[in-house]
Phi, psi and omega in degrees: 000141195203132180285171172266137172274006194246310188245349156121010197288148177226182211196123148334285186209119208266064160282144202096336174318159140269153172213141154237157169305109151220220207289309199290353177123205239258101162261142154267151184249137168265147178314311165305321193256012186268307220275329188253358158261076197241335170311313177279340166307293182315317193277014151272324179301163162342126178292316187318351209268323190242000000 
């Protein structure tokens, strides 16, 4: 079972999640809360991505 870091929702088995990597290990994004950050998401990738 694994939370949304934003909005706490949690999921069996989160298709549709966003997930990233980072130092402390694996955060999730909920669908919901993926669709309405998705500016600040991009705008954290890689410049190679665009």
């Amino acid at each position: 079972m694994v939370s949304c870091s934003s909005c706490g929702a949690t999921a069996e088995a989160p298709l549709g999640w966003m997930t990233e990597i980072t130092e402390r290990g694996p955060v999730y994004l909920c669908d919901r809360c993926s669709r309405e950050n998705i500016r600040s998401i991009e705008g954290r990738l890689d410049p190679v991505y665009w």
